[in-house]
C-alpha positions as CSV (number, residue, x, y, z in Angstrom):
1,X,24.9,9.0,24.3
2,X,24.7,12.1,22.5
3,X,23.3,9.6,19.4
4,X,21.1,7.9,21.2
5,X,19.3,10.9,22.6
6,X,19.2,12.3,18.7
7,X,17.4,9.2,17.6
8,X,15.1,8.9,21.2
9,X,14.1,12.5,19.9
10,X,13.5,11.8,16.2
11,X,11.8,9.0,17.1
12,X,9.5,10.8,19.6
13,X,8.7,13.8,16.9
14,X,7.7,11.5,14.0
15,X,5.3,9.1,16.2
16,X,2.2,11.2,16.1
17,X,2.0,12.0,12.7
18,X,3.5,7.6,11.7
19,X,0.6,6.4,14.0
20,X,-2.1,8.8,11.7
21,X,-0.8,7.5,8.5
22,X,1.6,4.1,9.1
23,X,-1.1,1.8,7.0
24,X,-1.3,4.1,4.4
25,X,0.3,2.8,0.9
26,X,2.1,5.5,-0.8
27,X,0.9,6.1,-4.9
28,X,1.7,8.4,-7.5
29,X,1.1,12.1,-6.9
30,X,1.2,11.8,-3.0
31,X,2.7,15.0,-1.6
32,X,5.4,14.0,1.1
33,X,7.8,15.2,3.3
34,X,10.9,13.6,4.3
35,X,13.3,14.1,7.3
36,X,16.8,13.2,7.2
37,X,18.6,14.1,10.6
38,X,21.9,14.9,10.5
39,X,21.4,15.1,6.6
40,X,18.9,18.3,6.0
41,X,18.3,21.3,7.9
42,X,14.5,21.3,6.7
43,X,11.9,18.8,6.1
44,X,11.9,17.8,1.8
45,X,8.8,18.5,0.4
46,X,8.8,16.1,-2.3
47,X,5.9,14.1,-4.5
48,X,6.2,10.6,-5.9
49,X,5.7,10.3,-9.3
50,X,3.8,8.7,-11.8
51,X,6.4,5.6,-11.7
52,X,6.0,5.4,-8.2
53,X,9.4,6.8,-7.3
54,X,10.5,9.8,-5.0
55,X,14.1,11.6,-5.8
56,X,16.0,12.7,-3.4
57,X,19.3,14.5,-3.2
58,X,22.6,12.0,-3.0
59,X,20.5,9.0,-3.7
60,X,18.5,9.8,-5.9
61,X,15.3,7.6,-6.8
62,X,13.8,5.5,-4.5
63,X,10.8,3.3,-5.0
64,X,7.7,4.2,-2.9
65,X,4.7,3.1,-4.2
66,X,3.0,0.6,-2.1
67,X,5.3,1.5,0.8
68,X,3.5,2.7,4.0
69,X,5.5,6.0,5.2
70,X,7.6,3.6,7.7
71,X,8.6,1.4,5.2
72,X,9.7,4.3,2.8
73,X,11.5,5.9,5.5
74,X,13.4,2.3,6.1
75,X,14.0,2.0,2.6
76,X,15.5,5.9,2.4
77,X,17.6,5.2,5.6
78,X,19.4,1.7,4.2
79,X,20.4,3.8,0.9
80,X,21.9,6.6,2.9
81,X,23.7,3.9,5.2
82,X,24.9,1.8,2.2
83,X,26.1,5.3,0.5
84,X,28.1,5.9,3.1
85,X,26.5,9.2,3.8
86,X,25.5,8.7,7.7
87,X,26.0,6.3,9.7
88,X,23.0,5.5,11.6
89,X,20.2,7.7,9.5
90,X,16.8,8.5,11.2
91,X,14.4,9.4,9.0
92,X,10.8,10.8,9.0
93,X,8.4,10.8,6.5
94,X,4.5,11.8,6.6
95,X,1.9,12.7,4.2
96,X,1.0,16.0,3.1
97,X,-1.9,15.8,0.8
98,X,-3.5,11.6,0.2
99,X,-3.8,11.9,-3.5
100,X,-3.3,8.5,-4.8
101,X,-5.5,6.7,-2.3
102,X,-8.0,9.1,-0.8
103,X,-12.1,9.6,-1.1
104,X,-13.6,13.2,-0.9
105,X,-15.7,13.6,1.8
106,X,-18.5,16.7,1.8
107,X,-21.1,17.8,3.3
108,X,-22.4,18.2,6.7
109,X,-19.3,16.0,7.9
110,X,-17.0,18.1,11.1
111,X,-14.0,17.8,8.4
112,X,-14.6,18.1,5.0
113,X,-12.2,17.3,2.2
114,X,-9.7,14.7,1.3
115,X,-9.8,11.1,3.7
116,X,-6.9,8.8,2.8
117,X,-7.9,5.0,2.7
118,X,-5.9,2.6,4.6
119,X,-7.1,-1.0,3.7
120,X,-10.5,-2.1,3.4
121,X,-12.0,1.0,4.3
122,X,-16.0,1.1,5.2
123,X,-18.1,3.9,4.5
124,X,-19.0,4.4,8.6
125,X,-15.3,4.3,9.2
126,X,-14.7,7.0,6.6
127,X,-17.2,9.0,8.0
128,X,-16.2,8.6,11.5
129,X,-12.5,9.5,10.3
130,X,-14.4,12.8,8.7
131,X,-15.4,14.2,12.2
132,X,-18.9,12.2,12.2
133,X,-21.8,13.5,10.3
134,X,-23.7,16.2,12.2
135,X,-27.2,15.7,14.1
136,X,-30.3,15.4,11.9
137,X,-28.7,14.0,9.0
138,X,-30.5,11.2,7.3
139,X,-29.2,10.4,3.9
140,X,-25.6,9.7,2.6
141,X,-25.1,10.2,-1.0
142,X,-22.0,8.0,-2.5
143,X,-20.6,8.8,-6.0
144,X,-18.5,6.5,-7.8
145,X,-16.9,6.7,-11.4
146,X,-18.3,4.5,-14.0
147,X,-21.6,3.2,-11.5
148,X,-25.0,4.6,-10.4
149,X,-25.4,7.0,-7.8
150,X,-26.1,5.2,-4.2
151,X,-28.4,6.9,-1.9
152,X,-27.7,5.2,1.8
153,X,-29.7,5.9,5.1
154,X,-27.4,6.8,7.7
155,X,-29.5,4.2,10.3
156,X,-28.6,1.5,7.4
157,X,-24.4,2.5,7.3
158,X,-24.8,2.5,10.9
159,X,-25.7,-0.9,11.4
160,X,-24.0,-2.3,8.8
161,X,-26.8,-3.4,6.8
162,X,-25.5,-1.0,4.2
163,X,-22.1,-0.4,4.9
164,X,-20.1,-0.7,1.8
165,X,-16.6,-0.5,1.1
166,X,-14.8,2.8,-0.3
167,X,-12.8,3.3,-3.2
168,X,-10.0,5.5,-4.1
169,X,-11.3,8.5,-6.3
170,X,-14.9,7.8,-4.7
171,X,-16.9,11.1,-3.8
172,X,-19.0,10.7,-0.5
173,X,-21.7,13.7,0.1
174,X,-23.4,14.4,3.6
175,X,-26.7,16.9,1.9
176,X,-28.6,18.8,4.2
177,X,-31.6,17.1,5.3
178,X,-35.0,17.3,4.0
179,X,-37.5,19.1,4.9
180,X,-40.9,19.6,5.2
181,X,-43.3,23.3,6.5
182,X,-46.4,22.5,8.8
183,X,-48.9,25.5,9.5
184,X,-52.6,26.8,9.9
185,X,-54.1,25.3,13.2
186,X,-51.3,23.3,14.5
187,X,-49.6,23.4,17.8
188,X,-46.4,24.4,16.6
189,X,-46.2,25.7,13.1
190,X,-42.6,25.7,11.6
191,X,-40.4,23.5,9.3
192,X,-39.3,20.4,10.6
193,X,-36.5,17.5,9.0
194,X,-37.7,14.6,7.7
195,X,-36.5,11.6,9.0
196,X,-36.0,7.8,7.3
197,X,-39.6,7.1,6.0
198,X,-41.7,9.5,7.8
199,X,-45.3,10.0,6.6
200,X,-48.5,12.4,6.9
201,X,-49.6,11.4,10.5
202,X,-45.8,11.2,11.9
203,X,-45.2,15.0,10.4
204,X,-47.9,16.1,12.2
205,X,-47.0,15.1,15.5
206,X,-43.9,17.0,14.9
207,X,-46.1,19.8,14.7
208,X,-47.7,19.3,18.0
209,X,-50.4,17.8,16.2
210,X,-54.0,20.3,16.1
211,X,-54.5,22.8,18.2
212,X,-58.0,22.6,20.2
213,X,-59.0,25.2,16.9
214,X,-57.6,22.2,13.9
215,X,-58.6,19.2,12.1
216,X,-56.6,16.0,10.9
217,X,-60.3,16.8,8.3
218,X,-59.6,18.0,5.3
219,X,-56.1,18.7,5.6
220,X,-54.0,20.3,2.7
221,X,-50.8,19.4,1.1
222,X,-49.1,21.3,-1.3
223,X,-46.0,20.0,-3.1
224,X,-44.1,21.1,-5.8
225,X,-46.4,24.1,-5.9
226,X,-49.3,22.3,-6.5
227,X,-52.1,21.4,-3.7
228,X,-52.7,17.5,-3.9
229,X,-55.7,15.5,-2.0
230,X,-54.9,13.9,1.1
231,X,-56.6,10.4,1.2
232,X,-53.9,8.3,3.4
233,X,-52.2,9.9,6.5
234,X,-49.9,7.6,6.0
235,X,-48.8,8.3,3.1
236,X,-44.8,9.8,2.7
237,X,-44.0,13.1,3.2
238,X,-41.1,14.6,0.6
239,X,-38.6,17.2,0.8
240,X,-40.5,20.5,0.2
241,X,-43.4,19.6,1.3
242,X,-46.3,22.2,2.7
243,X,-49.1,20.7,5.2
244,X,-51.7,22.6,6.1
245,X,-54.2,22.1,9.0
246,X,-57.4,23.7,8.8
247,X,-59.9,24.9,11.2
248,X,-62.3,22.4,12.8
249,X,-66.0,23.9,11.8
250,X,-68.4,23.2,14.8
């Protein structure tokens, strides 16, 4: 009885963190930490090595690379049983730090840092895993070693019309979003985001459009420090951009 209540409980503690991480594969330089009841006081912070293999104390190495958690802790349990060192082992392992199989998420994501990738993993489900990318945030920016920078609209990873798998080692960034300043004779004068494609005529409606004193006439546009002609109101706005709406001459 007393048994079956140890292994209930063992059982009970290691679910949370198993469901997290169960279809993770294990690599080299994953940080892990092992739970042998009846065997160690303490959890075993160990780390698999560059062969693949974790070393632990009567047993020594054991192969976990490609092993989900579970399946390691299976394998680590039949070796202490076949040792004769306990007789029914329960045994807990999770992940400390994904090092093997993980992308670095950044940016304006809830939670930063490391993601670990558990099978085919899609950019939207990466970010989703990251806490969701904040409100007002357009772009995606997706590094990988060896290829060209991809710039992705979040509308397009949303729907899956740009949704592309992630890779171990790839660096996903979340950058603030663009922006654009509106002022003179406008309704309301400030600095605004620019969204997916916006242009000339759209960034003025964010300003309120002209005030009963303003003109869509002769409006000014000053951008990288230099004022440029306005012939097309629907033309696209870019980040840094300075509109200014003059007074309408009666």
């Amino acid at each position: 009885m007393r048994t079956f209540l140890l292994s209930a409980l063992a059982l009970f503690l290691g679910s949370a963190a198993q469901a997290q991480t169960q279809g993770y594969e294990l690599g080299p330089n994953d940080q892990i930490e092992v739970m042998i009841y009846g065997q160690t006081e303490e959890p075993l912070a160990l780390r698999v090595t560059e062969r693949g293999t974790v070393t632990l104390p009567l047993i020594g190495a054991v192969e976990a690379d490609g092993q989900s958690p579970l399946q390691f802790a299976e394998r680590v349990a039949q070796k202490m049983k076949a040792g004769g060192y306990l007789k029914d082992p329960i045994v807990n392992v999770e992940v400390l730090s994904y090092q093997s199989k993980a992308a670095t998420v950044l940016g304006a994501v809830e939670k930063p840092g490391l993601q670990p990738i558990i099978g085919p993993e899609p950019l939207s489900r990466l970010l989703a895993k990251a806490g969701g990318v904040r409100a007002g945030h357009e772009i995606v920016v997706l590094r990988r070693p060896g290829e060209a920078v991809r710039t992705l609209s979040m509308s397009d990873v949303a729907s899956g019309v740009a949704d592309p798998v992630v890779q171990p080692g790839d660096v996903i960034h979340v950058p603030a979003p663009r922006r654009f300043f509106i002022y003179g004779q406008v309704q309301s004068p400030g600095s605004y985001a620019i969204t997916e494609k916006m242009t000339l005529r759209q960034a003025l409606a964010f300003g309120g459009g002209p005030s009963n004193a303003g003109s869509e006439r002769g409006l000014k546009l000053y951008r990288g420090g230099q004022e440029r002609s306005v012939g097309d109101l629907e033309a696209a706005v870019q980040d840094g951009d300075v509109i200014f709406v003059p007074e309408r001459f009666f």
